[in-house]
N, C-alpha and C positions, 0 to 999 in steps of 0.2 A: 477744661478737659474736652479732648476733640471725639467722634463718634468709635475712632480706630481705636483709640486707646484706653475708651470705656469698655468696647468688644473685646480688647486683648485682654483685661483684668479678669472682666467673667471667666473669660475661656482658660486663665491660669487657673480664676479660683476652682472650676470645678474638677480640672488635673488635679490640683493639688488633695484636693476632697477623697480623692480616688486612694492615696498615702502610697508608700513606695514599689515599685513594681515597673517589670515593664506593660508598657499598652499600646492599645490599639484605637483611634475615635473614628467614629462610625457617623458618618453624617448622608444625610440627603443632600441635595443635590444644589439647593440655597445658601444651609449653612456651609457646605465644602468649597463654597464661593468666598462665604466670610471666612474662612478660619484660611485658607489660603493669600487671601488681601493683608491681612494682619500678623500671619505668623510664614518666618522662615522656617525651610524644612529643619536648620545647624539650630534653630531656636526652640524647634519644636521638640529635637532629638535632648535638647539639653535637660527638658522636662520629662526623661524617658517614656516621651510618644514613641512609638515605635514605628507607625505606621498611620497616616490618614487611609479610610478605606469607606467606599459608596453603602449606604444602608442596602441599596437596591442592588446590587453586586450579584451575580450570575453564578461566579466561581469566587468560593472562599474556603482557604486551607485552614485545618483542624491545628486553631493554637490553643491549648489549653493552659501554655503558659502564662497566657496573655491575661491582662482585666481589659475589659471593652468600657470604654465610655461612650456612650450614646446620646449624642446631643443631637436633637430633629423637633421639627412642626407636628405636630398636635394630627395634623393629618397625613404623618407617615408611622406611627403609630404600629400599622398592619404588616409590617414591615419583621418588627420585634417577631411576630407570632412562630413565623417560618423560622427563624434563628433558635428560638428556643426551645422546638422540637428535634432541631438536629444538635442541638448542647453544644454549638463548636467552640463555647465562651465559658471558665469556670464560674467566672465573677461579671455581674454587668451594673454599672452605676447608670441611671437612666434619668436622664436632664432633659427638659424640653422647653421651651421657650413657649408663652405666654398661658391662654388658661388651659387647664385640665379639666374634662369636666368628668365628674363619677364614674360613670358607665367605661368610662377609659381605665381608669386604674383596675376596675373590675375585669376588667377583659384583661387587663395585665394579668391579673395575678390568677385567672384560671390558665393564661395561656402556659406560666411558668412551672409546670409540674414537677421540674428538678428545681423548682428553688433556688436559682442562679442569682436573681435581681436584690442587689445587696442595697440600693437606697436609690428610691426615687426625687429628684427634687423639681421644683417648678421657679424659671427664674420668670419675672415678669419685668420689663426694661421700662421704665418711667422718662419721661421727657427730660423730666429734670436733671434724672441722672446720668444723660448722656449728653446735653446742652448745657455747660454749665459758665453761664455767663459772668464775666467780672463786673461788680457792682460799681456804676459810675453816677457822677452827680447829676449831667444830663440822660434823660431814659432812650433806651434803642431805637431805632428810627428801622422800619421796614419800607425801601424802595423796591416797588413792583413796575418792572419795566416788562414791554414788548419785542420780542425777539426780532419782530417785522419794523419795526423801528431802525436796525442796524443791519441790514442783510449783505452788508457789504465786508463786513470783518472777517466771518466765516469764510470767505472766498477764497481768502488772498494765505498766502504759500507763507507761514511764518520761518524764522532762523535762529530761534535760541532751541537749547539741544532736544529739551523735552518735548516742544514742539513737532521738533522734526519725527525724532520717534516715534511718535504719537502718527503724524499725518505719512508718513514713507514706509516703516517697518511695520506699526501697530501694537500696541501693548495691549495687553489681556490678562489681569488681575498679575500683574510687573514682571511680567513675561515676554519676550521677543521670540518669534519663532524665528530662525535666521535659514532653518535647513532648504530653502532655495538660494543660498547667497552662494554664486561660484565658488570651489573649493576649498568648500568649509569644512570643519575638520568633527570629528562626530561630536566631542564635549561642548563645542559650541552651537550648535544646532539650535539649541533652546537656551536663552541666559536670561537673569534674572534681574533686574531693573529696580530698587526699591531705595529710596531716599534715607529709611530706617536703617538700612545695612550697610550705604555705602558709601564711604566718605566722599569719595573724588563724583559721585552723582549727585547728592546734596549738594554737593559746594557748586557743583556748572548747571546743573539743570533750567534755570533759568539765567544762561549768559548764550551771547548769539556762538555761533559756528565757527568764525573765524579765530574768535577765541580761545574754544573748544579746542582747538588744533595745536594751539599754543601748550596749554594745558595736558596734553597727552603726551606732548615731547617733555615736558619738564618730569609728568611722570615717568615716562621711562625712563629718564637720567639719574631721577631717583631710585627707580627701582636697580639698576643697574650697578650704581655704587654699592647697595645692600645684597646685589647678590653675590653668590657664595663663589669663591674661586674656583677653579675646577681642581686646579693641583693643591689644595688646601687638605694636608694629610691629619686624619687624624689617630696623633699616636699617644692620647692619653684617655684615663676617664674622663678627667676636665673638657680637652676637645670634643670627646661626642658629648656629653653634658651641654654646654654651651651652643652644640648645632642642632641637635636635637630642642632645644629649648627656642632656638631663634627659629626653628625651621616652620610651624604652624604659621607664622606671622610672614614668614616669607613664600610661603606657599598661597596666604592670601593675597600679599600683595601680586604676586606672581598671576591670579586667576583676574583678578583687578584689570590689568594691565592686558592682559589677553581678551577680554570682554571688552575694554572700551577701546580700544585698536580696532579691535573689529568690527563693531557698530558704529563707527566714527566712519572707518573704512567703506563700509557698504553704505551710509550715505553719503559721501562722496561720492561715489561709483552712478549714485542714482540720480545725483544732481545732475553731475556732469550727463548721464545719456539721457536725462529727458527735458537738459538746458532750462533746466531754474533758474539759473539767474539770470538768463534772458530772459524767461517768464515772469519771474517774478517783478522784475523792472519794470514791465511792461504794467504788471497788474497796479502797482503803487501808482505807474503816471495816470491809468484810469481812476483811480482811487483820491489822488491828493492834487491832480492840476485840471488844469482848466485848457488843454490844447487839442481840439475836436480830431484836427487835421494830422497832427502825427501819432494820435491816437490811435487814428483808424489806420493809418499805415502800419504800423507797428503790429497791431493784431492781424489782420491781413495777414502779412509776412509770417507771422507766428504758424497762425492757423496750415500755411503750405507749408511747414516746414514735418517732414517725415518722421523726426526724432520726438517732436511735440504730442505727450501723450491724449488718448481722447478724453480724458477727465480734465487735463491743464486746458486743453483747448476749449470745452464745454465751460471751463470757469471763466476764460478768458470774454465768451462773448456773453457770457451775464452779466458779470461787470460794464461791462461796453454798454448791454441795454439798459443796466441803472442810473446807469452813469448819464448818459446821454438819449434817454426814454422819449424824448420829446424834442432832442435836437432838430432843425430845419433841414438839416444837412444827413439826417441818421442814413449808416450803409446797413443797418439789421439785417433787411432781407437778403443782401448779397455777404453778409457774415455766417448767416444761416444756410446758405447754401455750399460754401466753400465747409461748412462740417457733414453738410452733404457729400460731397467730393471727398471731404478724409475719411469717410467710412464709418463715420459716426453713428450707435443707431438712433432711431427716432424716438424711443424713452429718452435716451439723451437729451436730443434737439428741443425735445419736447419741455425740459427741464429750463428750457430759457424762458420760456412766456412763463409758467409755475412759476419762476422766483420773478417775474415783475410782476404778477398779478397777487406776489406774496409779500413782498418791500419794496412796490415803488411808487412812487409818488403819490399817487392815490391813496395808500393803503396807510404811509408813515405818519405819524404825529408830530413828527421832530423835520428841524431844514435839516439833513444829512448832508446834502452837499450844496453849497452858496458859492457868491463866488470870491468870497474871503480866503477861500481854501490855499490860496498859493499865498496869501501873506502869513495866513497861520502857520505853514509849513516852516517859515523862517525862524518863528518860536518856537517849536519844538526840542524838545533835547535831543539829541541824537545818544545811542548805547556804543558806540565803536565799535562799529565790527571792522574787526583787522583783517586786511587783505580784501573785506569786498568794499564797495562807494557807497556810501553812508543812503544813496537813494531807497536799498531796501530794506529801509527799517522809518518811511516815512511816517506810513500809516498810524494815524492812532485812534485808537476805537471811541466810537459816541460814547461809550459809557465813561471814557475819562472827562470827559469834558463833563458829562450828567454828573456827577459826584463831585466835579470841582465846583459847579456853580450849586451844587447843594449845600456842600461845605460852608460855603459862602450866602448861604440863603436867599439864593438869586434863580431858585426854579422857576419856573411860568406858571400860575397857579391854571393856568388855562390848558398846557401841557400835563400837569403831575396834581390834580385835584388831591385836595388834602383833609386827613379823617382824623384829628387827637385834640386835646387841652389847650397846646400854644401853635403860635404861629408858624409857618414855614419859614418866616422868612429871620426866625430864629438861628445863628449861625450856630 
């Protein structure tokens, strides 16, 4: 059982606890984090929630028909006090998440002088019952690695869908905010993102872009055969029966289909103007070969080019100094200054020496890069991204490799010192 789906259980059981009615849940500002990550609004309304609303809330309208569930921290508590003086709740269930201690309940129950607070409960979350590991013959294995170990992954412009969302638009508890995307239309402004909800995102979210692409056209063709005809008359009870009955399912496919158009749509739009895949190419040959000389041309070139954002450009020459921190030949100082000349500021600039003096050579415990790196690339599998050149998906992160020669009980014990009963080099 994963962390979401212990959180969503609590959070039914204590709806449910509340018995039939509509409601209202009342959270700070934490849990209204959680209970939004794990519950759809169409999910929530199923459970006749009526509304999520801020404990700390400025303006709140007199629902008396409402029950209030009140789910909060121990120290929002003080919160209750002012609500219950102005009675805008008949009924209120009061849940709090871990201890309670006396003097709390006591303050509850002088602050309630109408008598509104109809059961208090205290849930307390145990490890166990939110990690619930499947029992196997060999026992769990905790690898603790160094972020500074790989500081070259984080850099480089990934292309499967989640990805890109994540690094282009921004997700925020499975949320896109889209309302700067040219002529966007008002229902899209904000759309919602969640693996739990939505088939055609589960199923692409980790496949590259060009795929993506694929994928959107066949949905539309589907949706397009299901949609309704226009001149489709209807002149019976059966007819609207039957459309009425199809229409909920076609009205999601329909919001489906207008969401992932659109977010497909505006990262395109951002690719192309700020030349990812010329960036991104760029970043892989720093990353995966060994050729100093068209290395440095290629960033050079990058770096003058006007459409090249100052964030791709700042990433561009961190790469370069990890890459090549000690080359004979390094152009650093003249990389550094051509982000002088694109206007970069100097927090920026300055972000190049930070990440060498954070993952480079000095500082790593692992070879990150040798100079095997171009036969390795030969082994790699490549994912097919359709439509772009298989070069940008060379990259593959240290940790694949750390977990393949762990599997294989081939760590370094001089690398990955080791603390239990058997040996490492136990496969």
């Amino acid at each position: 059982m994963n962390v979401t789906l212990a959180v969503k259980q609590y959070i039914s059981k204590m709806i449910e606890n509340s018995g039939p009615g509509m409601k209202v849940l009342l959270m700070d500002k934490e849990t209204t984090s959680i209970v939004s990550v794990v519950y759809t609004q169409s999910e929530i309304l199923q459970k006749e929630v009526y509304l999520f609303e801020r404990i700390d809330s400025q303006s709140r309208d007199n629902m008396k028909h409402l029950k209030a569930i009140c789910f909060l921290r121990p120290t929002k508590v003080v919160y209750l006090f002012d609500i219950f003086g102005k009675y805008i709740f008949p009924i209120y269930l009061n849940i709090f998440q871990y201890i309670i201690v006396p003097s709390e309940i006591k303050a509850l129950a002088e602050a309630d002088e109408q008598e509104v607070v109809a059961e208090v409960q205290q849930i307390i979350t145990k490890e166990y019952e939110l990690f619930d590991f499947r029992k196997t013959e060999v026992p769990p294995l905790l690898l603790i690695m160094d972020r500074s170990d790989d500081a070259i992954t984080p850099l480089l412009n990934q292309w499967t869908y989640q990805a890109m969302v994540h690094e282009l638009l921004g997700l925020n508890n499975n949320r896109i905010d889209l309302s700067r995307v040219p002529g966007i239309s008002k229902e899209l402004k904000e759309v919602v993102l969640s693996a739990e909800n939505d088939e055609f995102y589960a199923n692409n979210l980790y496949l590259n872009f060009g795929e993506i692409g694929t994928n959107i056209k066949n949905l539309m063709e589907d949706f397009q055969k299901k949609k309704p005809k226009e001149q489709q008359k209807l002149e019976s009870i059966s007819d609207m029966k039957a459309f009425v009955d199809n229409y909920p399912q076609f009205k999601k496919m329909s919001g489906t289909v207008s969401k992932h158009v659109t977010v497909v749509g505006e990262l395109s739009r951002l690719v192309s103007e700020r030349h990812l895949m010329e960036v991104s190419e760029v970043e892989q040959e720093l990353a995966c070969q060994n050729d100093h000389s068209s290395a440095s041309q290629n960033v050079r070139r990058l770096l003058q080019n006007p459409r090249v954002s100052e964030l791709d450009a700042v990433r561009l020459v961190m790469l370069y100094a990890l890459r090549y921190e000690r080359h004979s030949s390094s152009i650093l100082p003249g990389l550094m200054e051509e982000l002088n000349r694109k206007g970069v500021s100097e927090r920026h600039r300055r972000m190049v020496t930070s990440m060498v003096e954070y993952g480079g050579k000095r500082v790593r415990g692992s070879d990150l890069i040798n100079p095997q790196d171009a036969v390795a690339i030969t082994k790699q599998f490549f994912k097919g991204l359709k439509g772009v050149e298989n070069v940008y998906t060379q990259h593959a992160p240290l940790l694949q490799e750390t977990l393949d020669q762990l599997i294989k009980g081939r760590l370094k014990d001089s690398q990955f010192p080791y603390l239990g009963p058997s040996s490492l080099r136990d496969r």
